[in-house]
C-alpha positions in Angstrom: -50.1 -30.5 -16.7 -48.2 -28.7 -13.9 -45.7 -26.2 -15.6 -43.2 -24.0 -13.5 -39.9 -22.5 -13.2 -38.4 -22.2 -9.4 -34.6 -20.2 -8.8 -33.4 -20.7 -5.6 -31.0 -17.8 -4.2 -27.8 -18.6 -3.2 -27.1 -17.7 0.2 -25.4 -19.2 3.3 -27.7 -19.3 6.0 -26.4 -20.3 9.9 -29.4 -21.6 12.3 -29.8 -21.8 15.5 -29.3 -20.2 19.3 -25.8 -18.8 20.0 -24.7 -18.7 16.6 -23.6 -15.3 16.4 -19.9 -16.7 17.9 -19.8 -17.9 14.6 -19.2 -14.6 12.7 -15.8 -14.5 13.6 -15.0 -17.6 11.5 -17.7 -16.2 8.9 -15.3 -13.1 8.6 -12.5 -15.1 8.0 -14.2 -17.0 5.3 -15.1 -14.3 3.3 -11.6 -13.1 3.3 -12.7 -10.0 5.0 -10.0 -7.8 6.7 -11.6 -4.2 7.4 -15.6 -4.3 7.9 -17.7 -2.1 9.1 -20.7 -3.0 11.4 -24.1 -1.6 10.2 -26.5 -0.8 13.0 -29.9 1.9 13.8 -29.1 4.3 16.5 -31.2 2.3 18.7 -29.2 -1.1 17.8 -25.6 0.7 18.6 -24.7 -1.6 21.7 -25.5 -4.1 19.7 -23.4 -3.2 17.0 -20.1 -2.8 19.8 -20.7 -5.8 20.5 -20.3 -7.6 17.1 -17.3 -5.2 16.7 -16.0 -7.1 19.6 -16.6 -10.4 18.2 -14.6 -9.5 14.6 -11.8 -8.0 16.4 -9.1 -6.6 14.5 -11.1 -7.0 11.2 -13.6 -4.5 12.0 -13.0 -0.9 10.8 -15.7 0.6 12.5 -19.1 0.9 13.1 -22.4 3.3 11.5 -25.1 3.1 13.6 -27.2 5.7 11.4 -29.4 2.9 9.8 -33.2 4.5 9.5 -36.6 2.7 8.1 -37.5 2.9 4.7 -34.0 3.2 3.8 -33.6 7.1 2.8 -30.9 7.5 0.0 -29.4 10.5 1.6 -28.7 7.9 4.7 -27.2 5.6 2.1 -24.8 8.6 0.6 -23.5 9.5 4.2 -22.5 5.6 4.9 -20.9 5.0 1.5 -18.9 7.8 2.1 -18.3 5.8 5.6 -17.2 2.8 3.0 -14.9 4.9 0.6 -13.1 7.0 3.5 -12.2 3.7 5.6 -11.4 1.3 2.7 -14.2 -1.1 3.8 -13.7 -4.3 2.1 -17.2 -6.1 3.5 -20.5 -5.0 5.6 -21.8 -6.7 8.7 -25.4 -5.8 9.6 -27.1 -6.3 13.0 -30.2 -5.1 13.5 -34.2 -5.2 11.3 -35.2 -4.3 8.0 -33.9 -1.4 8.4 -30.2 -2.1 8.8 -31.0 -4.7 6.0 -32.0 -2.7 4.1 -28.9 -0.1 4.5 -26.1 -3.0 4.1 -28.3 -3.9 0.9 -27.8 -0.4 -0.7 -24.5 0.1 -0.3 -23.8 -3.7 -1.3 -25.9 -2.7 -4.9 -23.5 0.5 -5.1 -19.8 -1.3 -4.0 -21.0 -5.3 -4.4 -19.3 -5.6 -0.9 -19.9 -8.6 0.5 -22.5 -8.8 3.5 -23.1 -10.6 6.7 -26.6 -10.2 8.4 -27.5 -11.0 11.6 -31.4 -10.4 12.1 -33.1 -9.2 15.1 -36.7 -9.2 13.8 -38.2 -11.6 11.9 -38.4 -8.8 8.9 -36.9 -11.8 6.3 -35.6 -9.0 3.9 -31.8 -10.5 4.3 -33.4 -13.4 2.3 -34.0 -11.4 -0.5 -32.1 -9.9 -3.6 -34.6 -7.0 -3.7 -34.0 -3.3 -2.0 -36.8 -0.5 -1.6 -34.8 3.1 -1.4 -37.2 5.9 -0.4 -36.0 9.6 -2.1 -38.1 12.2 -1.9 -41.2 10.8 -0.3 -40.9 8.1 -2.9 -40.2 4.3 -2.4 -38.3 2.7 -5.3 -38.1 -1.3 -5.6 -35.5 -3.2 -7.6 -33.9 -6.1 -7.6 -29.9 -7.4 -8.4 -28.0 -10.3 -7.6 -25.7 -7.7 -5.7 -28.3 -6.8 -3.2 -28.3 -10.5 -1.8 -26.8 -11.1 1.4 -23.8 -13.7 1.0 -24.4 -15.4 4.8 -27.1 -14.6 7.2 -27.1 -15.9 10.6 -30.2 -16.5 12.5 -29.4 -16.8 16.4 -32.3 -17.0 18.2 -31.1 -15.9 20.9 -30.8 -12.4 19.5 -35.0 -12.4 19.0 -35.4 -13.0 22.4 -35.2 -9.4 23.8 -37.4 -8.2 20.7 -40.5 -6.1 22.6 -43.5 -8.4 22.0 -45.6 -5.6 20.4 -42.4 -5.2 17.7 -42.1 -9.3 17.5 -45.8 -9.2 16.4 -45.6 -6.7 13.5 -42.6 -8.0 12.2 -44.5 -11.7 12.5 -47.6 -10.6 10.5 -45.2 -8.5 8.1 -43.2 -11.7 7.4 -46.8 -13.8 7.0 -47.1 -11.6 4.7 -44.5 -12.0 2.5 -45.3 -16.0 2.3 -49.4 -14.9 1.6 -48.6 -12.9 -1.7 -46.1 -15.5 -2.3 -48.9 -17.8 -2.1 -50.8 -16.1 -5.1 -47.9 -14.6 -7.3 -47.7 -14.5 -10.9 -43.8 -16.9 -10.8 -45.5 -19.0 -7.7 -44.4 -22.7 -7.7 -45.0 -26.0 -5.7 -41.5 -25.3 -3.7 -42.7 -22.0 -2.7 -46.1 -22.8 -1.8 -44.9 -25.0 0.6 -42.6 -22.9 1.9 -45.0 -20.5 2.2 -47.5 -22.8 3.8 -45.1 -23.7 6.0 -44.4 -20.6 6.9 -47.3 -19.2 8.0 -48.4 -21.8 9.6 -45.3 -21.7 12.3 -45.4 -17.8 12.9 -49.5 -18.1 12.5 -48.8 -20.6 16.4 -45.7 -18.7 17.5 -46.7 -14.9 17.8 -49.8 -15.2 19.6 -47.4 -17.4 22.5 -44.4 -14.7 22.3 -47.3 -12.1 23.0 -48.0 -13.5 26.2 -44.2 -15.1 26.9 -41.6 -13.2 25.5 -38.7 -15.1 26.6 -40.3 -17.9 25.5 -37.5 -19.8 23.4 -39.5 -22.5 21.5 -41.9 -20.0 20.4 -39.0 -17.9 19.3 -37.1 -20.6 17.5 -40.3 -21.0 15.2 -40.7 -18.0 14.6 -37.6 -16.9 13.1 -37.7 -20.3 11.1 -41.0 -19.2 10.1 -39.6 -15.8 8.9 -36.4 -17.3 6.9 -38.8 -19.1 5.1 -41.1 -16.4 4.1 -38.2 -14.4 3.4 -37.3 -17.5 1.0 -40.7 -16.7 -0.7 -39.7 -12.7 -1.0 -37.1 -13.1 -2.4 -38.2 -15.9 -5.0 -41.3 -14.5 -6.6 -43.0 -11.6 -7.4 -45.2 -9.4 -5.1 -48.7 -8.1 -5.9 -51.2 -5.6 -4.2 -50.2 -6.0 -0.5 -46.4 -5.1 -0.6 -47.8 -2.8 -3.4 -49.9 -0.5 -1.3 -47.7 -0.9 1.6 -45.0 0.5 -0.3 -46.9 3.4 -1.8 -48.6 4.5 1.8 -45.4 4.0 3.9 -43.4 5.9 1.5 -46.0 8.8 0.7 -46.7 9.1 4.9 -43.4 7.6 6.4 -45.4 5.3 8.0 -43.8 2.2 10.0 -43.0 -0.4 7.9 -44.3 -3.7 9.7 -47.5 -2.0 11.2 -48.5 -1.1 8.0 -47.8 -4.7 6.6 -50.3 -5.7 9.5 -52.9 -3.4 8.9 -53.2 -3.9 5.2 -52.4 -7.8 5.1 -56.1 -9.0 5.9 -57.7 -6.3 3.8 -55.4 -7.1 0.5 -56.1 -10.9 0.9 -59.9 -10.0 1.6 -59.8 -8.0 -2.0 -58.2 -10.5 -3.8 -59.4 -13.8 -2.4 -62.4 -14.2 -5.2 -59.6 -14.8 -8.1 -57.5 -17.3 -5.6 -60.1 -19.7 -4.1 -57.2 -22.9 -4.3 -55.2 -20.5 -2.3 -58.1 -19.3 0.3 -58.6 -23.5 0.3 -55.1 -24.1 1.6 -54.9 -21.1 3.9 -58.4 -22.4 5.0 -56.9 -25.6 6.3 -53.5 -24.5 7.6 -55.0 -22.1 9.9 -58.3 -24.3 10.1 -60.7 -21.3 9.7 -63.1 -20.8 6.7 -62.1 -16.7 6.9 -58.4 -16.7 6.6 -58.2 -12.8 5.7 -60.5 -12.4 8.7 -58.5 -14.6 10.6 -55.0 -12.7 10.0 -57.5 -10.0 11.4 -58.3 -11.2 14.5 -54.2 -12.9 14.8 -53.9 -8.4 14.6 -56.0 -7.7 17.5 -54.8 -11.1 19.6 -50.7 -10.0 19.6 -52.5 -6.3 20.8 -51.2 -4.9 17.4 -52.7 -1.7 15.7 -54.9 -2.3 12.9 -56.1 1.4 12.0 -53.6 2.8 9.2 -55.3 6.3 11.3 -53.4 5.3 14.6 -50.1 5.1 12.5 -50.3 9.0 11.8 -51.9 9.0 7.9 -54.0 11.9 7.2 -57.5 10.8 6.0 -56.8 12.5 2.9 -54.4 10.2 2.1 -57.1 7.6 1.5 -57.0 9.1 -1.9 -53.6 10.0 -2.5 -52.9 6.3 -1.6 -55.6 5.3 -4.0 -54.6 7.5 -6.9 -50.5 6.9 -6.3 -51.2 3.0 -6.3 -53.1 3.2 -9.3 -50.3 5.2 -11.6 -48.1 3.0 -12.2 -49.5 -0.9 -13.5 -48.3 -3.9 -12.4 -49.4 -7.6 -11.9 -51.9 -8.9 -9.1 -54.6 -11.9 -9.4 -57.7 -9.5 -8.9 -58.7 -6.7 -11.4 -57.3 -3.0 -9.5 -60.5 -1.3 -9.7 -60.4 2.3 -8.4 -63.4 1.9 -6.6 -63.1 -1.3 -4.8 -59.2 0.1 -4.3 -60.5 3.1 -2.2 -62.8 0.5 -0.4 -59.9 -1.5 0.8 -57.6 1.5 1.5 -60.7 3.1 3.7 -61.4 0.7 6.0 -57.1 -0.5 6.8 -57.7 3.8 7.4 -60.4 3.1 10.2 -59.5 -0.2 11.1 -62.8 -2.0 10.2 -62.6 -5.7 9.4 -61.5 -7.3 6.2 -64.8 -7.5 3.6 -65.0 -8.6 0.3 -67.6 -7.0 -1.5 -65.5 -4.7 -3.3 -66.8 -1.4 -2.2 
């Protein structure tokens, strides 16, 4: 008999092209009357402008935001907070401006407003990963939720097409684990389904056509929904590993997603074969690990962990770090088939799984 338990997280979320006029009113709604406007150095125009938009409610802006979301980044900005009086956080910008609202919301419970630029999903998600001293911490509180996110299209389409294709495979990959975790349920699974399936059509278009709109639009409904599945259920190897080698070699967060992705699916795909099945038919391939492979090479992304700057050394540091501490995943972590999988994401070889 089918047996499950399914939470959904409570936030507000605001769909469509233009609606980033709508943060104004959002402001308003929240009762805000001094926030400050979270951006990366990169993402500072864009942050101005959103300063614009809230007017006299805006205190400032920190554009200091940084990947991997360093806690010694964090300190600086809350002293930001406690020096201004900031009384909510508005954050334009990727994962990693996400992921800076998201730790000072655990710290104050400030209230926050997201407006993606990527298609990252982590504003969909009550979980934060802090790195401190080359180490990358996950945990989860009902503070770390943003309370509205608004998704304007229109903000993905300047997104480089080599960055929209990371962050695409890094969201499929939220909705793949999803696919096989421990808490999964039907809700999920077609979310996740869903999910891949649009960003699995759209990225290989927005490689070629950029500005193309439709082929924006599904993706970042694509990525809400896999950030739906993030922030629902647990994670396993894939976010695992990625974790453990982006923190130990600050290595880009969403090219690493896309390197490992295949390779983690690959490894565990003889303890999910209903899973493979239903990948199998939404991306109508009998190899979907080596299908999220080739999807890799098609968007012109990197799929050597080597070209991202790790050490080949670090095969077994990675190896050894990911094995230290336990935790859940559908396939048996076996050192040696671990090492397997962690060597060839290091050269860039395709997906295999026979465990060595």
């Amino acid at each position: 008999m089918l047996s499950f338990t399914y939470n959904g997280q409570p936030a507000r979320v605001i769909f469509g092209s233009g609606t980033l006029a709508q943060l104004p009113a959002e402001v308003e709604r929240l009762g805000l009357n001094n926030v400050l406007v979270l951006a990366t150095p990169p993402q500072e125009e864009d942050a101005k402008r959103l300063a614009e938009l809230i007017g006299d409610r805006c205190a400032g802006i920190f554009a200091g935001a940084v990947m991997h979301t360093p806690v010694s980044v964090t300190e600086t900005a809350l002293q930001v907070v406690k020096d201004k009086g900031i009384d909510g956080l508005v954050a334009v910008g990727g994962g990693s401006t996400t992921g800076l609202a998201k730790a000072l919301a655990l710290r104050t419970d400030l209230p926050q407003i997201v407006a993606p630029t990527t298609y990252a999903g982590s504003e969909m998600t009550p979980i934060l990963g802090e790195t401190k001293d080359g180490n990358k911490v996950t945990q989860s509180s009902p503070k770390i939720l943003p309370e509205v996110v608004i998704y304007d299209v229109d903000l993905t389409l300047t997104l480089p097409a080599g960055l929209s294709g990371t962050s695409g495979m890094n969201a499929i990959a939220h909705a793949v684990e999803a696919l096989y975790a421990r808490e999964t349920n039907p809700i999920i699974s077609m979310m996740a389904l869903e999910a891949i399936g649009a960003l699995y059509e759209a990225l290989p278009i927005i490689a070629d056509d950029p500005k193309n709109s439709d082929a924006r639009a599904k993706a970042l409904y694509g990525a809400w929904l896999c950030g739906i599945c993030l922030g629902s259920v647990g994670m396993a190897l894939h976010h695992k590993l990625c974790h453990t080698i982006g923190g130990t070699f600050d290595l880009p967060h969403a090219e690493t997603h896309t390197i490992v992705l295949p390779h983690a699916l690959a490894y565990n795909a003889p303890a999910i074969p209903d899973v493979m099945k239903s990948l199998s038919d939404r991306l109508k391939t009998d190899d979907p690990a080596r299908a999220l492979y080739d999807l890799a090479g098609r968007i012109g992304a990197k799929r050597a962990l080597a070209d991202l700057g790790m050490p080949e050394s670090g095969i077994d540091t990675a190896t050894d770090r990911a094995l230290t501490n336990p935790y859940w995943n559908p396939q048996p972590l076996e050192q040696a088939a671990l090492r397997g999988l962690i060597s060839r994401a290091y050269a860039g070889d395709a997906p295999a799984t026979d465990r060595s």
